[in-house]
C-alpha positions in Angstrom: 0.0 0.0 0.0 1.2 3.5 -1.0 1.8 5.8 1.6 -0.2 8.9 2.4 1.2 11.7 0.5 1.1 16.0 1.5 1.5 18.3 -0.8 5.0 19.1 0.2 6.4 15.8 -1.2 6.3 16.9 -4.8 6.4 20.9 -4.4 8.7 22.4 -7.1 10.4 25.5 -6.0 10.5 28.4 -8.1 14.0 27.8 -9.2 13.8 24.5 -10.2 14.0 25.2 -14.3 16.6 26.7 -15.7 15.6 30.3 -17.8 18.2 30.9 -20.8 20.6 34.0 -20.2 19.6 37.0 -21.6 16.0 36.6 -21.7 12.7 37.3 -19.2 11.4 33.7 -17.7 7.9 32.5 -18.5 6.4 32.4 -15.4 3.7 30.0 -14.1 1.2 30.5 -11.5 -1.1 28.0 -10.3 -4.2 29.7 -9.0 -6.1 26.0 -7.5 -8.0 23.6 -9.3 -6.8 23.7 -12.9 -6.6 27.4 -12.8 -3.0 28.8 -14.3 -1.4 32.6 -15.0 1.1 32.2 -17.5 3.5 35.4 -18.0 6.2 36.7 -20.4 7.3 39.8 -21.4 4.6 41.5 -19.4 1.6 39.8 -21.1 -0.1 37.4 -18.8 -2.4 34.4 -20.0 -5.1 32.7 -17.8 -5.9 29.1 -18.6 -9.2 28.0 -16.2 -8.9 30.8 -13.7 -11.8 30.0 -10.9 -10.5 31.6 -8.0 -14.4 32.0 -6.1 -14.1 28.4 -4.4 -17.9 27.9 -3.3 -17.6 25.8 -0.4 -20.4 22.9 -0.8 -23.5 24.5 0.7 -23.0 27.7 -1.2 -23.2 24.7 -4.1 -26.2 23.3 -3.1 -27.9 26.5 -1.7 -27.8 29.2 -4.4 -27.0 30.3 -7.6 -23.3 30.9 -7.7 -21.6 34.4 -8.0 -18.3 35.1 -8.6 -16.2 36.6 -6.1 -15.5 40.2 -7.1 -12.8 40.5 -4.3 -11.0 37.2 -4.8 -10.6 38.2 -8.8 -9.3 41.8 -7.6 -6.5 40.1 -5.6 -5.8 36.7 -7.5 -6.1 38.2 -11.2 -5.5 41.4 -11.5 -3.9 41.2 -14.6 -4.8 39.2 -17.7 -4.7 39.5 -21.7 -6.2 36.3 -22.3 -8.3 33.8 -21.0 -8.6 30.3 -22.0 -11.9 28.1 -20.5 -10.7 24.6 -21.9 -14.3 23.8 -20.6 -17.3 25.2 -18.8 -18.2 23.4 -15.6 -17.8 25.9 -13.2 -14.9 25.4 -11.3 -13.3 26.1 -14.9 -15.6 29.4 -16.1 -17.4 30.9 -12.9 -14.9 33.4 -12.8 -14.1 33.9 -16.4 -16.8 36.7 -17.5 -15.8 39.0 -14.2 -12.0 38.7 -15.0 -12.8 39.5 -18.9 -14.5 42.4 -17.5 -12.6 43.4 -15.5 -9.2 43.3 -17.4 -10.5 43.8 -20.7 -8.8 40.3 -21.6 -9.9 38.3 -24.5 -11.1 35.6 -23.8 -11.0 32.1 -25.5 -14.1 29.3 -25.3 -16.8 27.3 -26.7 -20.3 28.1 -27.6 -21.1 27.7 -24.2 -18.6 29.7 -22.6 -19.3 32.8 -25.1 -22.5 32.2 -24.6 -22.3 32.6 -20.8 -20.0 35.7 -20.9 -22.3 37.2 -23.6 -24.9 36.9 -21.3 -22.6 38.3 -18.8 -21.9 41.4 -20.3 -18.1 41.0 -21.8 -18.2 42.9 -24.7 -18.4 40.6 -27.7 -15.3 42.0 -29.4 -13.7 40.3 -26.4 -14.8 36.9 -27.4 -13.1 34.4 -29.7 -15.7 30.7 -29.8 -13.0 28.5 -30.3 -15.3 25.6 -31.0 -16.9 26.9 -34.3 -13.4 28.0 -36.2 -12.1 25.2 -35.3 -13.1 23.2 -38.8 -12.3 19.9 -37.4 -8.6 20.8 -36.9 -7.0 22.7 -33.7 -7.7 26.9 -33.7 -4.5 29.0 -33.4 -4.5 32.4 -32.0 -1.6 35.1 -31.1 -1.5 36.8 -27.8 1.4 39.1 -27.3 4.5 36.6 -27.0 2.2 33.6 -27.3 1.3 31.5 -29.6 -2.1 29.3 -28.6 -3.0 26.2 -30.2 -6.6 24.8 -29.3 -6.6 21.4 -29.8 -9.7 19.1 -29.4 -10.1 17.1 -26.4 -12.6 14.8 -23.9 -13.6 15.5 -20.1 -12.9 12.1 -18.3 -15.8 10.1 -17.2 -15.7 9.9 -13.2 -19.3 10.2 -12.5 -20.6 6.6 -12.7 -18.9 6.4 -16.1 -20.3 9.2 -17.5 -18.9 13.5 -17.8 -20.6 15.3 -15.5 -23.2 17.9 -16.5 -22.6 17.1 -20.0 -24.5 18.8 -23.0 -23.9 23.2 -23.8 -24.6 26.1 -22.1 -27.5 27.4 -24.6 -29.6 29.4 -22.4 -28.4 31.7 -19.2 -30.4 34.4 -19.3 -31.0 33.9 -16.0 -27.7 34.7 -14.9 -26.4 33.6 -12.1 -26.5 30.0 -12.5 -26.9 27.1 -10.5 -23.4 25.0 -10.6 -25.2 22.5 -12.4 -26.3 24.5 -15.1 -22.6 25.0 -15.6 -22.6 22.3 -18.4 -19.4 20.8 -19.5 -19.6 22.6 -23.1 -16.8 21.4 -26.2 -13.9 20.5 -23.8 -10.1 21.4 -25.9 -6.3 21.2 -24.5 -4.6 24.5 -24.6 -0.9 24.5 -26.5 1.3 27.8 -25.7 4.7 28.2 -27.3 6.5 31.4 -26.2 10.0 32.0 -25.5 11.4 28.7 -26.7 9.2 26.7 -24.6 5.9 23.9 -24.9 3.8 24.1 -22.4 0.1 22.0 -22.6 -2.9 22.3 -20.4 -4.8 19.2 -20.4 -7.4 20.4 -18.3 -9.4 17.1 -17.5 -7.8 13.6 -16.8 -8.6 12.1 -20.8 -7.3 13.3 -24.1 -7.4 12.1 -28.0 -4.1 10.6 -28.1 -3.3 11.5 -31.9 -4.2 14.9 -31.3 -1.4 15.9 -28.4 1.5 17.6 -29.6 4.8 15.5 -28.5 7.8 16.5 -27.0 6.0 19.2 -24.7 8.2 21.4 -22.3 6.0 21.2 -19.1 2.5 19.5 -19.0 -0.5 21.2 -16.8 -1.9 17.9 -16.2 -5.7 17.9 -14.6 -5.5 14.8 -11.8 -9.3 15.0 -11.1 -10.6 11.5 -12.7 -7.7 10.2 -13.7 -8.6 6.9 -12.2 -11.5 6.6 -14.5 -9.6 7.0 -17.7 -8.1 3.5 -19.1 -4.1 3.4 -18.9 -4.0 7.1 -18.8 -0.8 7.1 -17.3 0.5 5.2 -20.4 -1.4 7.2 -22.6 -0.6 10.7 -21.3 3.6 10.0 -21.5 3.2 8.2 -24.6 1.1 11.2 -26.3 3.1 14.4 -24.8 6.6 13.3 -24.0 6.8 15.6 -21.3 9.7 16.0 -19.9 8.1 17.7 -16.9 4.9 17.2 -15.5 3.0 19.7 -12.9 -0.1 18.6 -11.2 -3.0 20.1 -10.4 -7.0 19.8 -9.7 -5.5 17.4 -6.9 -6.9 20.2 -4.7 -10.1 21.0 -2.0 -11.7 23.7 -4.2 -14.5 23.8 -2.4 -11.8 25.2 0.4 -11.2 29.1 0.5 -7.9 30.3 -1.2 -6.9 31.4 2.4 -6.7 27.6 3.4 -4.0 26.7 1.4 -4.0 23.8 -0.8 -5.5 20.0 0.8 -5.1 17.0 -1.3 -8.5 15.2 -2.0 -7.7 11.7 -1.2 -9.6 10.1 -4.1 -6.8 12.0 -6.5 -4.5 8.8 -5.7 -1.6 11.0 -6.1 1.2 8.3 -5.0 -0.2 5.4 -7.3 -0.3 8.3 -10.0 3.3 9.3 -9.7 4.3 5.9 -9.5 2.7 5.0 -12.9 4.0 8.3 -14.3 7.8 7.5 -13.4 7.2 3.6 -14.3 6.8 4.8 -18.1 9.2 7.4 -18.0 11.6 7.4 -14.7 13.6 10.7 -15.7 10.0 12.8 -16.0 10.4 15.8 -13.9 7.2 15.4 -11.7 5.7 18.3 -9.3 3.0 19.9 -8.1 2.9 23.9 -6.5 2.0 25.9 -2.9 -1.4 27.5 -4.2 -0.1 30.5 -5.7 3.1 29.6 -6.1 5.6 29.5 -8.8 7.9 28.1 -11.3 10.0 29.9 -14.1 10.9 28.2 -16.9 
């Protein structure tokens, strides 16, 4: 049996990549669940930015609301934002940060359909899903170069997504969390500064669509148990050669609490079938809010 493991056992520190001489590092963030601020050159990307963390009665109570203060602190800054999906602890907070910021912001049909109905001003909206054409979107964002490439949300409840289907009708804004339906799900590819970094933003993928030899994977834990040989399948598909976890987290915790590790994440058998396929993957996870430069 595989010990219990804290959060400290796989912490990188923010030193831990090596950044070229002679140019600014990339910076990334992670702001809890599978939220992420990437930054270089003084434009700043946010991949699944929810930074409200409802605790579970505010779930089941109301109508959710983003947190207007928590945004102010946690994002002040943002010239994109990418919702790979649009259950809510991936989009709540989107349309307030796109507002706030005047960030674009990259989506579905159901995530420009929720920040439409939100107020963002549609010149600030890009629907990923529909230009996609059956191959992967591109986009340019200072710096960055952003490949949207098609993807699948893992199956964890019962076998099936949860909340499945489009967002086609907020008008009643706010919504319920389970109105949050999961919408077209994509991985996010950013190339910037010499570097390949991928947010798979749920634990399942289409294998022949990941781009190989990637830099740093943002790799979604949350139902990675449910997803056949997904160990196997992720190292064989992105040939990382390092790997930082995340939605291992309580996110229905406030960001003051730090980050808890949910024990149905599994995290030691995961890093042990990680390393099994590949033993010199560099494999970590961050503080919440913490930091690596690349």
């Amino acid at each position: 049996m595989l010990a219990p493991m804290k959060p400290s056992d796989l912490h990188f520190g923010p030193r831990d990549f090596e950044v070229p001489t002679g140019r600014e590092p990339v910076r990334v963030t992670w702001l809890g669940t599978a939220g992420f601020a990437i930054e270089h050159a003084g434009t700043v990307v946010l991949i699944d930015p929810y930074l409200t963390r409802a605790s579970i009665p505010r779930l089941l109570a109301s109508p959710l609301r983003s947190d207007a203060a928590a945004v102010a602190r946690h994002a002040p800054r943002a010239h994109a934002i990418v919702a790979g999906h649009t259950h809510f602890d991936h989009a709540l907070d989107v349309p307030t940060i796109a507002r706030r910021t005047g960030a674009r912001v990259f989506g579905s049909r159901s995530c420009a359909t929720l920040c439409r109905a939100e107020g963002v001003p549609e010149a600030q909206v890009t629907d990923v899903e529909s230009s996609m054409r059956g191959e992967p979107a591109r986009a340019s964002v200072g710096p960055f170069e952003l490949r949207f490439v098609p993807s699948v949300h893992s199956a964890f409840m019962l076998g099936r997504v949860p909340f499945p289907g489009d967002i086609s009708d907020c008008e009643q804004v706010p919504l319920r969390a389970e109105k949050y339906r999961c919408g077209a799900v994509f991985g996010v590819e950013l190339r910037v500064a010499g570097r390949c970094i991928y947010h798979l933003g749920s634990a399942d993928l289409v294998d022949a669509r990941a781009p190989g030899d990637v830099d740093l994977l943002l790799m979604c834990v949350a139902g990675w148990t449910t997803t056949a040989r997904f160990t196997d399948r992720v190292m064989g598909a992105f040939r990382p050669r390092a790997i930082l976890l995340s939605h291992w987290d309580d996110f229905f915790s406030p960001m003051g609490d730090g980050a808890k590790i949910l024990p149905a994440m599994r995290l030691p058998r995961l890093v042990e079938g990680l390393t099994r396929v590949d033993p010199s993957v560099r494999l970590g996870a961050l503080p919440l809010l913490g930091a690596v430069e690349l």
